[in-house]
N, C-alpha and C positions, 0 to 999 in steps of 0.2 A: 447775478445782480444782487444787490442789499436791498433787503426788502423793509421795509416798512409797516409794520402791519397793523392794522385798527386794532384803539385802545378796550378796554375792557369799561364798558359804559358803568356810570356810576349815577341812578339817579334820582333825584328828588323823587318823592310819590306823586308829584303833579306835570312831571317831565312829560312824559307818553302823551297825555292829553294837549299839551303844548304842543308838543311837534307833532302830533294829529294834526292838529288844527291849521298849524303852518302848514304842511305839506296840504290838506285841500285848498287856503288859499292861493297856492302856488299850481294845483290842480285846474282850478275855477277860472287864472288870469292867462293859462297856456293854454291852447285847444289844438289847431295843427298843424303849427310850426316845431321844430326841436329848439327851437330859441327866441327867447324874447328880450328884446330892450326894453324896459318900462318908461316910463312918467317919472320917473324918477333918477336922476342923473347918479349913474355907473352902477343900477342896480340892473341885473338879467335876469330871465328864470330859465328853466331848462327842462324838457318832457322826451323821452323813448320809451317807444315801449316793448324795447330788446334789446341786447347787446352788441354794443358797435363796436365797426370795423380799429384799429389803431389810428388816429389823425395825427400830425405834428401840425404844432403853431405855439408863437409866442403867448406865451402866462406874465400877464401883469398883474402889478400889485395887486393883490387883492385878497377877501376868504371866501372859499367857498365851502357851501353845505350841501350835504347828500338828502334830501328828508324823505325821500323812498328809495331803496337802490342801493348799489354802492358804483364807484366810481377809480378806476386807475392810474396814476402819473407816472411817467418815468423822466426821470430827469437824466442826463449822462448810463452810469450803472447804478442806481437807484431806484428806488420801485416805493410810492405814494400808495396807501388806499383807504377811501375813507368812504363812510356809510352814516345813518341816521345819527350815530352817535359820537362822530371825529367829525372835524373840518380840516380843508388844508388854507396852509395860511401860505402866501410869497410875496415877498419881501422886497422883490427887486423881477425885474424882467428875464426870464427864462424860458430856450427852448427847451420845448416839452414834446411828448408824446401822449394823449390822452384816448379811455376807454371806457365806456360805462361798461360792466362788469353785469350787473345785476339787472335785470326790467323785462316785463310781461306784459302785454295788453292791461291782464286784469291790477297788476301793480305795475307798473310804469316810472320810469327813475326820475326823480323830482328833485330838480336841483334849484338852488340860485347862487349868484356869483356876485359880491359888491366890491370895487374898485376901491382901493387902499392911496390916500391924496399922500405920498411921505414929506409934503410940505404942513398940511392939516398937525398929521403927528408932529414935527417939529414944532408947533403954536405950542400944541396941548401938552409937552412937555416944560416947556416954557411956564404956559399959562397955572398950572397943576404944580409946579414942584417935582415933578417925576424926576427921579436920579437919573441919573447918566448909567449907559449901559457897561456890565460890570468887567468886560473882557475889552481888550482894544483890536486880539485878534477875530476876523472874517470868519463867520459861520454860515453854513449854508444858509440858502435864501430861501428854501422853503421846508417845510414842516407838518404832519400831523399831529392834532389836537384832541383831546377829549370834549364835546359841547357842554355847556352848562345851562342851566336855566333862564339865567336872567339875561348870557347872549339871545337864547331863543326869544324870551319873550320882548329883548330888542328888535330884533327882526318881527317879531310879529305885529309892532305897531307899527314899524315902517311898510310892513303891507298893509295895512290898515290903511294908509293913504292913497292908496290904489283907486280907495271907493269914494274919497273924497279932495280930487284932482288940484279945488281950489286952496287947501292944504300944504300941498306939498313943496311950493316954491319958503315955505316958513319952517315949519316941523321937520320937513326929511333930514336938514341938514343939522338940527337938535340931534334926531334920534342916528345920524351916521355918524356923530361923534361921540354918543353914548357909546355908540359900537366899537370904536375907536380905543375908547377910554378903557374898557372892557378886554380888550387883546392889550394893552397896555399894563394891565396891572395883572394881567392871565399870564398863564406860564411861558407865552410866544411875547411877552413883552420885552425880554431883554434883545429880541431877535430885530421886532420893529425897532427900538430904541439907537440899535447898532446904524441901522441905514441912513435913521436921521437926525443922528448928533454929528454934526460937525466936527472934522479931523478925525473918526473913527476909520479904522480900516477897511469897513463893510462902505460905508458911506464913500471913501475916495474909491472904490474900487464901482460902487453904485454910479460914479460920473465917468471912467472908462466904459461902462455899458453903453450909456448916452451916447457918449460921442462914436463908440459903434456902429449904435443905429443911425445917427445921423449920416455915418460917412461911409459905410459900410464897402462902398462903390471903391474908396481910396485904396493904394495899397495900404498895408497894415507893416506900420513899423513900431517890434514891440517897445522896445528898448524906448524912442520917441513918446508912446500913449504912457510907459513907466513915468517917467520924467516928468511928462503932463501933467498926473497927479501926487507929485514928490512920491515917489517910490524908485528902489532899486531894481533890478530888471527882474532879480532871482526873486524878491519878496510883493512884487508885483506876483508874478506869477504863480507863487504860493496861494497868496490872499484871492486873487480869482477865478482858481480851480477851487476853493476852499468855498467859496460863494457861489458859483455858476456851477461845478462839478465839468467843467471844460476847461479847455485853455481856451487865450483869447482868438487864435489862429480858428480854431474849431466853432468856435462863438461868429465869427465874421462869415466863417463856411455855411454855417446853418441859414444866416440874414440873408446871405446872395442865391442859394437855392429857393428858397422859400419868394423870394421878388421874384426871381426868375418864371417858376413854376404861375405865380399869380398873373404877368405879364401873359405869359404865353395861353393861361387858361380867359382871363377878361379881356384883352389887348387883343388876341390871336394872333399874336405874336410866334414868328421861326426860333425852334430852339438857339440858334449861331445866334442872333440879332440881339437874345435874349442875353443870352450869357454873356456877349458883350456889354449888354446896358446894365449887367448888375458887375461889369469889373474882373471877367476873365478872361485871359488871355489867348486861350488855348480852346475850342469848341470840344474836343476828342475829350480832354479832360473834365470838363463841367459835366458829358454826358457819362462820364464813370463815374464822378460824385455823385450825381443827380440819381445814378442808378441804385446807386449804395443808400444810399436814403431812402428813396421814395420806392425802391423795388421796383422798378422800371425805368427803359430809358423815357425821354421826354417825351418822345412821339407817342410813343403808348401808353403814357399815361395821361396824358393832357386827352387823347382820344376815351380811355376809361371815363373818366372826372367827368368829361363830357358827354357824353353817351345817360351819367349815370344822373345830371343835373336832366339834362333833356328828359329823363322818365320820371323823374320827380314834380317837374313842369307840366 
């Protein structure tokens, strides 16, 4: 795999005390869940206090930051990691593989996670003058960063509203597009700027995804989803291995396990029944995919998953 490996931190003399600080408010608002939705719309925070198993799920837009801990992604043969002092940034919706790497009781890995609007950015390129992004071909969709200070001390007033509730339906949405504005003029801005300028390759290739997830159940005719978004079939397929580090066949395989696997874990749903409702035809074959993924067949894993929520309950 290509590995990606965290930046070499560069930082202000008041950096440290900043991400201190963030990381205990991010301590103080998680207690014993490993996840929290806030008050705040598409902000999370994230607490372990060890290193976990490998999970697959889809990664949306969005950046996240390490502020104790470090944290692993693998995308296709790619390899993300990022700690107190990187963040990863995606661009567009991605299956992932994720792993905190790093965490103790006594230091416990301190994450949060804020949802990237690529409608928002398109305003604020608009609104700002921001150029247009400098390439028209597809670059991957996700990326590590080195943090700065004044993203931190962004995020740290939008916790700040944490403590003052009747706030945040006013301010958060100021300070999420400070935050915005901030990866836009940062080194991942040409990366945002790709998905949401209009007729860019990352961007036509960014509404193939959609219509993925929406249809996911449908066969997949690629040549058809080319056309869709004016593309030829060979430079379709360029640009969204180029973006996603998959093709789009492998892209539709990951949505229909992952429904599948959800179905049969909430629903208690029969592997057959399953695999039928996410669009395959063949039971024998979903349960050799299904295996090759998730490292088990369905039965025994839905029975793990479950066994392993039952003791956490």
């Amino acid at each position: 795999m290509n590995q990606y490996k965290m930046l070499s931190p560069r930082n202000p003399e008041d950096f440290g005390n900043v991400q201190e600080a963030l990381a205990e408010k991010v301590s103080r608002w998680i207690h014993d869940s490993n996840r929290m939705e806030t008050a705040i719309p598409g902000l999370a925070l994230s607490r372990y206090e060890g290193p976990t198993d490998p999970v697959s799920h889809m990664h949306e837009p969005s950046i996240c930051m390490a502020l104790q801990g470090s944290k692993r992604v693998i995308l296709g043969e790619e390899v993300y990691v990022y700690d107190a002092y990187n963040f990863l940034i995606a661009s567009v919706d991605l299956p992932v593989v994720a792993q905190v790497l790093e965490a103790t009781p006594e230091v416990p890995y301190l994450g949060l996670f804020m949802k990237i609007d690529l409608k928002e950015v398109s305003r604020m390129m608009l609104d700002s003058n921001l150029p247009l992004p400098k390439l028209r071909e597809a670059s991957r969709g996700m990326a590590v960063s080195s943090v700065d200070i004044k993203l931190l001390n962004a995020f740290h007033r939008l916790l700040d509203l944490l403590d003052t509730p009747e706030e945040i339906p006013i301010l958060s949405p100021l300070i999420q597009r400070e935050i915005l504005y901030r990866l836009l003029v940062g080194k991942q801005g040409n990366r945002l700027r790709q998905m949401a300028a209009a007729g860019s390759r990352s961007s036509q290739i960014g509404k193939a995804v959609q219509w993925l997830k929406d249809n996911y159940i449908n066969p997949l005719r690629v040549e058809e989803l080319a056309e869709l978004v004016g593309m030829s079939t060979s430079t379709f397929h360029h640009h969204f291995r180029a973006l996603t580090a998959m093709s789009p066949l492998q892209y539709q395989k990951w949505m229909r396990l992952h429904e599948a696997r959800r179905m049969m874990l909430t629903e208690r749903m029969d592997a057959a029944t399953a695999s039928f409702n996410v669009g395959y035809e063949s039971p024998s074959q979903f349960s050799r995919e299904y295996s090759r993924l998730f490292g088990a067949p369905p039965l025994r894993d839905i029975k793990s998953l479950t066994q392993t929520t039952d003791r956490l309950n």
